[in-house]
C-alpha positions in Angstrom: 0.0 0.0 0.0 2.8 2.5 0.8 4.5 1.4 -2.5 1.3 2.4 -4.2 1.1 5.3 -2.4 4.4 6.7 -2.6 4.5 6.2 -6.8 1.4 8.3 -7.0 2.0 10.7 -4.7 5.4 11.8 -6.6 2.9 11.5 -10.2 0.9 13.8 -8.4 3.7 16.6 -8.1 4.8 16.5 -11.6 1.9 15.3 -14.0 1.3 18.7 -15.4 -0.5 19.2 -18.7 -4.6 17.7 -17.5 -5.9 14.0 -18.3 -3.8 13.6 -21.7 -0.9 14.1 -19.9 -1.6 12.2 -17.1 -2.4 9.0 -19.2 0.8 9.6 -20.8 2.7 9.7 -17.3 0.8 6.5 -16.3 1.5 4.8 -19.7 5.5 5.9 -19.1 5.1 4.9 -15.3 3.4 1.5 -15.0 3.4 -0.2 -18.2 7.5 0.6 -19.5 9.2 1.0 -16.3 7.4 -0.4 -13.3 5.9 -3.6 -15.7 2.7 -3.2 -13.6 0.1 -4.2 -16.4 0.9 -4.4 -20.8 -0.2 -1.9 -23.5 -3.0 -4.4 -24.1 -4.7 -4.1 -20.2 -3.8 -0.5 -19.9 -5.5 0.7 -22.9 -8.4 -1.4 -21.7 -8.6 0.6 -18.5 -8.0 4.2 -20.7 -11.1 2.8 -23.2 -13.4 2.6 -20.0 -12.4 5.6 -18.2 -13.8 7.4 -21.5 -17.0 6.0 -21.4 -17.8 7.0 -18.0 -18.4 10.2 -16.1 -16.3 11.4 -13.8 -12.2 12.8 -14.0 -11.4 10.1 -16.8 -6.9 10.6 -15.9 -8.0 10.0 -11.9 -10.4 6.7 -13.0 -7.4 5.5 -14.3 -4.7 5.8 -11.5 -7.8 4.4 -9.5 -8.3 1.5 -11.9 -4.4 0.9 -11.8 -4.2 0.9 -8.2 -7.3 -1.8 -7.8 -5.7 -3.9 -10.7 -2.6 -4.0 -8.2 -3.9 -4.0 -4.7 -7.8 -4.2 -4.5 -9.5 -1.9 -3.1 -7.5 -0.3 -1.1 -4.7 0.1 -3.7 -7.3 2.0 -5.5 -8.0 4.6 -2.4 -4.1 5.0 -1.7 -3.7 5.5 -5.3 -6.4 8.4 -5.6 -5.0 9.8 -2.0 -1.6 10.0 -3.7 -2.4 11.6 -6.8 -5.1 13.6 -6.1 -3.2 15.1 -2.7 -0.3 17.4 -4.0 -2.9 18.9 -6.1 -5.5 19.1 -3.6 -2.5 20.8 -1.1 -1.7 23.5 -3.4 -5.7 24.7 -4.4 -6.3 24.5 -0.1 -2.9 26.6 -0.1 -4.2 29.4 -3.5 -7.1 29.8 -1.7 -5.4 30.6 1.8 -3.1 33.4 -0.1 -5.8 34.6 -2.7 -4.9 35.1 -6.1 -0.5 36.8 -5.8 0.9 33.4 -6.4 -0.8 33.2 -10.2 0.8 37.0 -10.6 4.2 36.3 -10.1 6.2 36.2 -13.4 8.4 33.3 -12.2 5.7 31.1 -11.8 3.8 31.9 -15.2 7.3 31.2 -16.6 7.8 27.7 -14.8 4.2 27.0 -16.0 4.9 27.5 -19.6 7.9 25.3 -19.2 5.8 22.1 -17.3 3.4 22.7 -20.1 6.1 22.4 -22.7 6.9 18.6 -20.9 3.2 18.0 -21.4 3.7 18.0 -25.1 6.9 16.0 -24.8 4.9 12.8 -22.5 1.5 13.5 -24.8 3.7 12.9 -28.2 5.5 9.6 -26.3 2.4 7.8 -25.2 0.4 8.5 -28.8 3.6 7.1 -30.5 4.2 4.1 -28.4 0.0 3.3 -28.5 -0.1 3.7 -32.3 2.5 1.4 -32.4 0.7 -1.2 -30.6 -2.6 -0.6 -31.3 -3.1 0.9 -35.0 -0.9 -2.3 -36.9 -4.0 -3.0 -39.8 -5.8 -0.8 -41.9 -8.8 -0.8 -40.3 -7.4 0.1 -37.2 -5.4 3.0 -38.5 -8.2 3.9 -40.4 -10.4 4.4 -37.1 -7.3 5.9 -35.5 -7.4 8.9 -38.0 -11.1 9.2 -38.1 -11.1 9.9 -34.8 -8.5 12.3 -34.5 -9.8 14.4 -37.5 -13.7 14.1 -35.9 -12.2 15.7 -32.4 -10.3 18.2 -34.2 -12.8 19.1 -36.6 -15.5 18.9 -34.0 -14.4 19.0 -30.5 -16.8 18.2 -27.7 -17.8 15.3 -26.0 -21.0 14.7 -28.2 -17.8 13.9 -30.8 -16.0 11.9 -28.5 -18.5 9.4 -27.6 -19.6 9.3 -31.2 -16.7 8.3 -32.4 -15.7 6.0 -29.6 -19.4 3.9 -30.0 -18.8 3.8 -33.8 -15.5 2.2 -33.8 -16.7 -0.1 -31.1 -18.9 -1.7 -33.7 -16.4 -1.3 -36.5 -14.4 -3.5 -34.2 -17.2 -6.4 -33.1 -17.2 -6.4 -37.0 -14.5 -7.0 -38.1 -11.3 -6.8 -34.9 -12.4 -10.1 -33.3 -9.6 -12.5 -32.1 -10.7 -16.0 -33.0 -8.1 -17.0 -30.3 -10.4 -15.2 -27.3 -12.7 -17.1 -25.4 -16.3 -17.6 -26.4 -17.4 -16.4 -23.1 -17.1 -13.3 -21.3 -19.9 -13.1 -19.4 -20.8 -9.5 -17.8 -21.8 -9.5 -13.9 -21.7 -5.7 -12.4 -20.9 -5.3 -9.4 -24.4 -4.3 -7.4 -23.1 -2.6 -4.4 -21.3 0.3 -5.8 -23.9 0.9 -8.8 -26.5 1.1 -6.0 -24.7 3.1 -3.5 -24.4 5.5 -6.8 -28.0 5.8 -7.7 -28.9 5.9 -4.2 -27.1 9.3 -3.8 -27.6 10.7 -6.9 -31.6 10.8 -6.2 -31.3 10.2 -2.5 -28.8 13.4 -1.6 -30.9 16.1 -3.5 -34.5 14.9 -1.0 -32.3 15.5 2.3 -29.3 18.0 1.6 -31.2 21.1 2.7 -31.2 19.9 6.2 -27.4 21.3 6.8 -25.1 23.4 4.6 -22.2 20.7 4.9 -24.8 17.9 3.5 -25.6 20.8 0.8 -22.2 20.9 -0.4 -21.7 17.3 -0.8 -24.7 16.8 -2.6 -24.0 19.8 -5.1 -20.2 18.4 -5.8 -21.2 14.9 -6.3 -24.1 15.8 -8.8 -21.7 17.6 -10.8 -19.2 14.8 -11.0 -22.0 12.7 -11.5 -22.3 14.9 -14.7 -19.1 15.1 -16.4 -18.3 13.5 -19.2 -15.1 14.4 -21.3 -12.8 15.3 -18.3 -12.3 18.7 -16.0 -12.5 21.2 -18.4 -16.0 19.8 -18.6 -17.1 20.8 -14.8 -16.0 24.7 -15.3 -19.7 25.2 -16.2 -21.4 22.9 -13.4 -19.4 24.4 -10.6 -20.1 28.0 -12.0 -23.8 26.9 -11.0 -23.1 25.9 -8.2 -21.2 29.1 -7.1 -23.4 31.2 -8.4 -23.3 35.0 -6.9 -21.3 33.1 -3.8 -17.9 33.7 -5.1 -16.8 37.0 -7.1 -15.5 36.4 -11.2 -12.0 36.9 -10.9 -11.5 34.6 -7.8 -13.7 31.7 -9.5 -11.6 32.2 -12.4 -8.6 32.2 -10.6 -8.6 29.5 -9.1 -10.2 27.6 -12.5 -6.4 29.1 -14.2 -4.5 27.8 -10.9 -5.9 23.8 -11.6 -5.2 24.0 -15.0 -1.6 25.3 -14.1 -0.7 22.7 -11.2 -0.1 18.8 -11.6 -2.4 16.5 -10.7 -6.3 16.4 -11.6 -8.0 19.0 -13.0 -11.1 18.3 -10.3 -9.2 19.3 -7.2 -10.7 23.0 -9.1 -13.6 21.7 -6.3 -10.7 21.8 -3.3 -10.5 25.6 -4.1 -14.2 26.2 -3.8 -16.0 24.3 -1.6 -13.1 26.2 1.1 -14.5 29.3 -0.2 -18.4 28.2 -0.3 -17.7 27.0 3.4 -16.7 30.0 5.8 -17.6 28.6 8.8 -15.2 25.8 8.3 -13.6 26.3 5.1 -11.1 23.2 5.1 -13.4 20.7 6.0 -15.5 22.0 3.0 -12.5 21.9 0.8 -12.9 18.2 2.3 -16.0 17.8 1.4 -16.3 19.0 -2.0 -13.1 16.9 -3.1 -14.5 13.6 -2.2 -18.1 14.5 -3.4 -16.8 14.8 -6.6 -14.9 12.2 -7.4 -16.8 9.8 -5.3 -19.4 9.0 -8.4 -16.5 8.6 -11.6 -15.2 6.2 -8.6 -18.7 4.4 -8.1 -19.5 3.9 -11.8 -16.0 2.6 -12.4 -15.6 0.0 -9.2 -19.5 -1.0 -10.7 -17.7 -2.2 -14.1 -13.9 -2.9 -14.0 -14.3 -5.7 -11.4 -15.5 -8.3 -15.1 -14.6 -5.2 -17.6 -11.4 -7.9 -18.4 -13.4 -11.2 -18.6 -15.9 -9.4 -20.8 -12.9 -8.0 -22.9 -11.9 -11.5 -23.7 -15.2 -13.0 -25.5 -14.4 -12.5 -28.9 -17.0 -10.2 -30.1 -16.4 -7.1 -27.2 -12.1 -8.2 -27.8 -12.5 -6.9 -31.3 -14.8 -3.5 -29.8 -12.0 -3.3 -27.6 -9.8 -3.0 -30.4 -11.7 -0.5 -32.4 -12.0 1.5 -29.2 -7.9 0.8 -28.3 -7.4 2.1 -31.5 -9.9 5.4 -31.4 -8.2 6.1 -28.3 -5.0 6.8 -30.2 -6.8 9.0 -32.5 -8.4 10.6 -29.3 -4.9 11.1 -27.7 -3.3 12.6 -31.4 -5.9 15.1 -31.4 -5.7 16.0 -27.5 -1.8 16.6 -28.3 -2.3 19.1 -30.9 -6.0 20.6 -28.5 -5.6 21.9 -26.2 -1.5 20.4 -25.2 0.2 21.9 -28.1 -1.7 24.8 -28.9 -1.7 26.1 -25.1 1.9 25.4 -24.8 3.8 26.8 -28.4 4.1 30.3 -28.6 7.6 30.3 -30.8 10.3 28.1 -32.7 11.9 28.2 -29.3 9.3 26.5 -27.4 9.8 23.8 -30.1 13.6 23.5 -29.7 12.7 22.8 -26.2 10.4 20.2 -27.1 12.6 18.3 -29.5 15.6 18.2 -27.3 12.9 17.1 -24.4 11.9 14.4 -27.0 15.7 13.3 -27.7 16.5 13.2 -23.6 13.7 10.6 -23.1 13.5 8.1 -25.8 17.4 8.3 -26.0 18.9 9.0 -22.8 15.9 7.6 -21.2 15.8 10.5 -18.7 13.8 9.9 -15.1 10.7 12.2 -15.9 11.8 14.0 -12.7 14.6 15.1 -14.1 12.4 16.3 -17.4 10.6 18.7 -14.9 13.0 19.7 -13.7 15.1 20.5 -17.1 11.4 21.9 -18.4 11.0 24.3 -15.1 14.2 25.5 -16.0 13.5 26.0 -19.2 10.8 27.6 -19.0 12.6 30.4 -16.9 15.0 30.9 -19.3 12.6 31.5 -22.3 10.4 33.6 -20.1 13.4 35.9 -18.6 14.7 35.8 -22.4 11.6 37.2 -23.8 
C-alpha cells in the first residue's frame, strides 16, 4: 500500500498538462518502467475511463491501483495523486490570487506545459505502435483524431468512440479469445451510486455541509469528457457566492498545477464554506470524485473477462485504436496549442523528445530541465 502510495504521490507533483498528460505519465510509469500491467490491459482501462463520467486521468490511477492491490490500492492511489494537487488549491485559496501574478511562476508553468507535449507525443507514438498495426485500425485511428479536431466536444467523443466499437465487433475479433465473457456488475457500488444521486438532493437542505456534498457529487456525476467539462457545473453551483476573478482564478491555478483538473472543487468548496472552510474543501473533493469512482468500481471488477469474449475483444480494439486518434488530437488541442508560442518552445520540445526516448531521462529530471526552461525562455523574452 505504501508502494502504491508513494509512486502516486510523486505522479501527483509533476503530471502537469490535465488527463492527456496524465495517461501519458501512467502509460510511461506502469506499463515501461514499473511492468505493472501491458499496452494491451492498460489501454483497456483508458477505453473505460472514457466512457464513463467522472475525471477520466483520476479513474485510471484508480483502476491501476485496484488492478494492483484491490480496493484499497485503488484509495491510496487516488490519495496519492489527487493530494499534491489538492495541497496546493487549499494553499491558493489561503493566499488569494498573488501566487498566479508572479512572473516566475507563469514562466515555470509554460515550461511544465512544454513537458506536457513531450509525454502527450511519447504515449500517442508508443499506443499507435501497438494498437493501429491494420488498416482498419489506423483507419479508425485517423477518423477519430480528424472528428475531435474538426468537432471538439464530448458529443464527438463518444460518437466516435461507440462507432469504432462496432467497427471493431465487425471485423477486430480475435478467434483466439474465449467464447465467453460473461458481464456481472458489481451491485453494491452501482447502487450506492444511484442511491445518492436521487437520494442526496431529497435530504441535503437539512445542513449546509450535506448541501455541499450533494452539489459536488451531482456535478461529478455529470461530467463527461474530463475537468474542463465541470468549469460550467461548478459555475452553478457558485453562483453570486464567489466574485469572477476569484472563481476564475482558481479555475487558471488547476489548469496550471499537476495533478487532476477536479481538485478546481478543493478551491471552492473552502470558499463556499466559511464557517469551516477546510473541511468543506474536504468535502467538496470527495463529493466529486466519489461518483466517476462508483460507476468505475460497478464495471472494472468483469470489464477484463468481458474484454476477452471475442466479439467485445474486437470493440475493444476499435476502441484501443480510437483512443490513439483521441490522444493525437488532444496533443495538438488543447496540449500543443496552449503550450507553443515560438520556434523556441519547439527547440525545447525536440531536445525534451531526444533526452527521453534516447537517454531515457527519469521524468523528474524532465521537470526539472522543463521548469528551467521555462525560466529561461520567459526571462529571455
Amino acid at each position: 500500500m505504501w508502494s502504491i502510495f508513494k509512486t502516486f504521490f510523486l505522479l501527483g507533483w509533476i503530471s502537469f498538462g490535465g488527463p492527456a498528460a496524465h495517461i501519458g505519465y501512467f502509460r510511461n510509469t506502469f506499463v515501461d518502467k514499473l511492468n505493472w500491467l501491458d499496452d494491451k490491459k492498460y489501454a483497456q482501462i483508458v477505453a473505460l475511463s472514457q466512457f464513463l463520467p467522472g475525471p477520466g486521468s483520476s479513474q485510471v490511477g484508480f483502476a491501476l491501483g485496484y488492478k494492483r492491490a484491490g480496493l484499497g490500492g485503488a484509495c491510496m492511489a487516488f490519495a496519492g495523486f489527487t493530494l499534491p494537487s489538492a495541497i496546493i488549491m487549499l494553499a491558493l485559496a489561503m493566499l488569494s490570487s498573488q501566487l498566479t501574478d508572479a512572473s516566475a511562476f507563469q514562466y515555470i508553468v509554460h515550461g511544465l506545459k512544454l513537458l506536457a507535449v513531450v509525454v502527450v507525443a511519447d504515449a500517442t507514438w508508443g499506443m499507435y505502435k501497438n494498437f493501429c498495426k491494420q488498416t482498419i485500425t489506423v483507419t479508425l485511428c485517423l477518423m477519430t483524431a480528424v472528428a475531435l479536431l474538426l468537432i471538439p466536444g464530448i458529443a464527438t467523443q463518444m460518437s466516435v468512440l461507440i462507432i469504432a466499437a462496432l467497427v471493431g465487433l465487425k471485423s477486430l475479433g480475435n478467434e483466439n479469445t474465449q467464447i465467453g465473457g460473461k458481464f456481472e456488475p458489481s451491485i453494491l457500488p452501482l447502487s450506492l451510486f444511484v442511491i445518492l444521486m436521487v437520494g442526496l438532493p431529497l435530504i441535503a437542505q437539512s445542513q449546509p455541509a450535506l448541501q455541499l456534498f450533494n452539489d459536488f457529487y451531482q456535478a461529478g456525476s455529470l461530467v463527461f469528457g474530463g475537468g474542463h467539462v465541470v468549469l460550467p457545473l461548478l459555475q452553478n453551483i457558485v453562483g453570486d457566492q464567489l466574485s469572477q476573478d476569484a472563481f476564475l482564478t482558481g479555475y487558471a491555478a488547476a489548469q496550471a498545477v499537476p495533478g487532476p483538473m477536479f481538485t478546481f472543487a478543493t478551491y471552492i468548496g473552502y470558499q463556499l464554506m466559511p464557517s469551516a472552510p477546510v473541511l468543506g474543501a474536504l468535502i467538496a473533493t470527495l463529493a466529486v470524485f466519489l461518483p466517476g469512482f462508483l460507476l468505475l468500481l460497478g464495471v472494472l471488477k468483469n470489464w477484463q473477462s468481458l474484454a476477452e469474449n471475442d466479439k467485445i475483444s474486437g470493440a475493444v480494439n476499435g476502441v484501443n485504436a480510437a483512443v490513439v486518434g483521441l490522444l493525437a488530437s488532444a496533443l495538438y488541442q488543447p496540449v500543443f496549442t496552449s503550450a507553443i508560442d515560438s520556434p523556441l518552445d519547439i527547440s525545447f520540445v525536440l531536445v525534451g523528445f531526444y533526452l527521453l526516448k534516447q537517454h531515457k531521462l527519469p521524468i523528474v529530471w524532465m521537470v526539472v530541465f522543463y521548469m528551467l526552461a521555462g525560466l529561461a525562455i520567459g526571462y529571455a523574452s
